[in-house]
C-alpha positions in Angstrom: -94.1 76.0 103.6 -97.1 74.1 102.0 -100.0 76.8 100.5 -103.3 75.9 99.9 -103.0 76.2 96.2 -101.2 73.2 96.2 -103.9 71.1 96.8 -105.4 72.3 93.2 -105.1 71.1 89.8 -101.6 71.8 88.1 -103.9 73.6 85.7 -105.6 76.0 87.7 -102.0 76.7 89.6 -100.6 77.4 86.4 -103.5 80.4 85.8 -102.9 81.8 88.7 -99.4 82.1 88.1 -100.0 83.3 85.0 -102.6 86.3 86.5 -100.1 87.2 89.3 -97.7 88.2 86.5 -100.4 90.1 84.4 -101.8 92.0 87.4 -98.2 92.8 88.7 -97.8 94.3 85.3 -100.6 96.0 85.0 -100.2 97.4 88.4 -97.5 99.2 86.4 -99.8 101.2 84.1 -101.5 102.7 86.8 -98.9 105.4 88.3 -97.3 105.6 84.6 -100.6 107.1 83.3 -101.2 109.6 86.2 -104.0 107.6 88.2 -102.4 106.9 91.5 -100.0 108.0 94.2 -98.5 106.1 97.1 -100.0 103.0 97.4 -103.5 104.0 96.2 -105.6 101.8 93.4 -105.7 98.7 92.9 -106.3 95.9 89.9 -107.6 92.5 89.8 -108.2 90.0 87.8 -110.6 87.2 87.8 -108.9 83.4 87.4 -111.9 81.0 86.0 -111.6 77.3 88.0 -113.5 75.2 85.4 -115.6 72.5 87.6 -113.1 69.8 86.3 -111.1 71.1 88.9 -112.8 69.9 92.0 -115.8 69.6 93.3 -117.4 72.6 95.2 -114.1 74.9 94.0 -114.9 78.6 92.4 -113.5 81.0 90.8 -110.7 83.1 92.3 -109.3 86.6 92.3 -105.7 88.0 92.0 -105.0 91.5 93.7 -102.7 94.1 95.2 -102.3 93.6 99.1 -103.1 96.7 101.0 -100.5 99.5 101.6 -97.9 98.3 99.2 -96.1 101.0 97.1 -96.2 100.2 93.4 -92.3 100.0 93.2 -92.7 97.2 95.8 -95.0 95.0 93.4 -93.8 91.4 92.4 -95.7 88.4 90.8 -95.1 86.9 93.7 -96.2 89.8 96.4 -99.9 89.3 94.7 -102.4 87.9 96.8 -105.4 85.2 95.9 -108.7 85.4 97.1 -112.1 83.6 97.1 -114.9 85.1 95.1 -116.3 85.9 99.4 -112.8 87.9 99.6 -111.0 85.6 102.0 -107.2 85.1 101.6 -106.3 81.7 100.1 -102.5 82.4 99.5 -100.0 85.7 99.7 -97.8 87.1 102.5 -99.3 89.9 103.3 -103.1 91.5 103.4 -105.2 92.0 100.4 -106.4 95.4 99.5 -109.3 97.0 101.5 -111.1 97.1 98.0 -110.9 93.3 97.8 -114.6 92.6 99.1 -115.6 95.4 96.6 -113.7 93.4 93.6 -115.2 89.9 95.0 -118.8 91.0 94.7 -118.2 92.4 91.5 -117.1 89.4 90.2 -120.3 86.9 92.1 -122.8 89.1 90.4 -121.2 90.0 87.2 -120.0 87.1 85.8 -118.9 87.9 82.2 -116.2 90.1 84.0 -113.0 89.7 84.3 -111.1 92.5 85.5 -111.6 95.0 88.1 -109.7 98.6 88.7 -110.4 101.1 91.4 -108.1 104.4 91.1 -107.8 107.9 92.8 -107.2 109.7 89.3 -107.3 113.7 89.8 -110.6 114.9 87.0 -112.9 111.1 87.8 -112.5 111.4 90.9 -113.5 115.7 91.1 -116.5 114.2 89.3 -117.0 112.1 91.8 -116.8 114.5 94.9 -119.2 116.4 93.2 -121.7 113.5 92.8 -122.1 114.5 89.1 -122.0 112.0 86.1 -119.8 112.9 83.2 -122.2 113.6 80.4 -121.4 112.1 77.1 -120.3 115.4 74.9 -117.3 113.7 73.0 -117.1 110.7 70.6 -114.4 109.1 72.5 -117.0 108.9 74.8 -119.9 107.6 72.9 -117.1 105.4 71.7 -115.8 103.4 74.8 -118.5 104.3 77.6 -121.6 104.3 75.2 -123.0 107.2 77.3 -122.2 109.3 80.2 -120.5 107.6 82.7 -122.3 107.3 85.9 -122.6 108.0 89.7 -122.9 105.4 92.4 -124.2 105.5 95.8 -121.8 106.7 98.6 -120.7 103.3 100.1 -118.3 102.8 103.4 -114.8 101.3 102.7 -114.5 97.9 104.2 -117.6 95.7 103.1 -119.2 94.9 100.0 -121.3 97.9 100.2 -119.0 99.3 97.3 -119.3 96.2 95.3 -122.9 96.7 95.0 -122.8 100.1 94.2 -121.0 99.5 91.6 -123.4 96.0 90.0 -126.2 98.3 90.7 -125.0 101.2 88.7 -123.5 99.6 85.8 -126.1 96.4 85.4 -128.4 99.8 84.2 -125.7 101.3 81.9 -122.9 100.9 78.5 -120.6 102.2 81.1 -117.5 100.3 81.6 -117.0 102.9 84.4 -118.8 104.1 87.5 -117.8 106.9 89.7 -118.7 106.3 92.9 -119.7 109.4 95.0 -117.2 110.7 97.0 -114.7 107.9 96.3 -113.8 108.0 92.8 -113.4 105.7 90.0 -113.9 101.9 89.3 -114.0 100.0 86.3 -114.4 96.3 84.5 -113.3 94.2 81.7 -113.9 91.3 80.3 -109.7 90.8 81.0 -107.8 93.3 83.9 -106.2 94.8 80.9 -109.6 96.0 79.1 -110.8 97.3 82.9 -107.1 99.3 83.1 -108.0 100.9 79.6 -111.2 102.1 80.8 -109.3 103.4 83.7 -106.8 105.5 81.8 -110.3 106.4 79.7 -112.5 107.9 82.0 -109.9 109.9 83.4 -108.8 111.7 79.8 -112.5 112.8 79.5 -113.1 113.7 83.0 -110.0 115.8 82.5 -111.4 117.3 78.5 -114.7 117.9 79.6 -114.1 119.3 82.8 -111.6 121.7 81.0 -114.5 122.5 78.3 -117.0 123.6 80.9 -114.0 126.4 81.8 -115.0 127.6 77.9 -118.8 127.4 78.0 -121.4 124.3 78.0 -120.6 121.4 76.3 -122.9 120.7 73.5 -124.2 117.1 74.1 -124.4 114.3 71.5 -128.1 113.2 70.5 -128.5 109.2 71.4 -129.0 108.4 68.0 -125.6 109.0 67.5 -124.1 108.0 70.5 -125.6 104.4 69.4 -124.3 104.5 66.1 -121.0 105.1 67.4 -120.9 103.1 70.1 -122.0 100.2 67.8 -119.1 100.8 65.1 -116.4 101.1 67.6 -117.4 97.9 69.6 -118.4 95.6 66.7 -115.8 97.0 63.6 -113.2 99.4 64.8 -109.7 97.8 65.4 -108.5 94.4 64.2 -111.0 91.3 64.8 
């Protein structure tokens, strides 16, 4: 049985074979850090079609298809999409968050990877409608702020996905809560987007906890910029 990525460059096969193994992978991280159950979340990852490729072909996505438990995820189960959403190759249905992922990636385009979780803390957060203000250095650190709030948005559109360029095209955030929903976040690479994932649900979690104790004493800007700056552009190995 022939599949429209046949038709394309050997090259641009071989990334996508390449992403389907990543994403399956970091489908992985998900449950192991706490962030899902059943077959809720998702991850994708961006595949960049240079214009070498073809004439009039874009970039594509790689994601979870809908409804599939995480013990059931292969490479291979992964489906591709367009950048409008629209299956180009997979078995089965893409994830209901696919048109939310797709307009992410149109309108931001130095992203490469998308999450969307259910995690317990971000997603309290988000039920409340409330950002999660920026009281640690770990914070200040990997969000450069508090992490924000976006609109309530339907399932099922790209009403999501604009909620979520509108909110973060405004902030540091790698992460947005969106009200009512819960948690999604980007990366340059799916694997920098998961990190923020497993991120913004350890401070939900610590700062939620510290509110039990009293008010959380906020960090002045000034420091939250210095920080921010140091562990973006001189922390880790370069």
């Amino acid at each position: 049985m022939t599949s429209p990525l046949d038709h394309l460059p050997l090259s641009v096969r071989e990334k996508v074979r390449r992403a389907r193994t990543q994403v399956a992978e970091l489908h992985a991280e998900l449950p192991k850090w706490g962030l899902v159950v059943w077959a809720a979340g998702n991850v994708s990852q961006r595949v960049v079609v240079n214009a070498e490729s073809g004439p009039g072909l874009g970039d594509l996505l790689v994601i979870k298809p809908s409804g599939v438990t995480y013990d059931e995820l292969t490479p291979e189960s992964m489906v591709v999409c367009d950048l409008q959403g629209s299956l180009i190759d997979g078995d089965r249905s893409p994830s209901s968050d696919t048109a939310a992922h797709a307009y992410v990636y149109r309108h931001m385009p130095e992203v490469g990877g998308v999450v969307h979780t259910h995690s317990t803390y971000a997603t309290a957060w988000a039920a409340r409608g409330e950002a999660i203000p920026c009281v640690l250095t770990m914070m200040a650190d990997e969000f450069g702020g508090p992490v924000p709030v976006g609109p309530f948005a339907i399932i099922g559109d790209d009403s999501i996905g604009r909620g979520i360029v509108e909110t973060l095209r405004e902030s540091r955030s790698p992460a947005v809560l969106m009200q009512n929903h819960g948690p999604f976040t980007i990366g340059r690479t799916a694997e920098a987007a998961v990190k923020a994932a497993v991120m913004v649900e350890e401070v939900a979690r610590t700062v939620h906890v510290s509110r039990q104790l009293g008010e959380p004493i906020p960090i002045a800007q000034t420091h939250i910029d210095h920080l921010y700056d140091r562990y973006q552009n001189v922390y880790g190995q370069h």
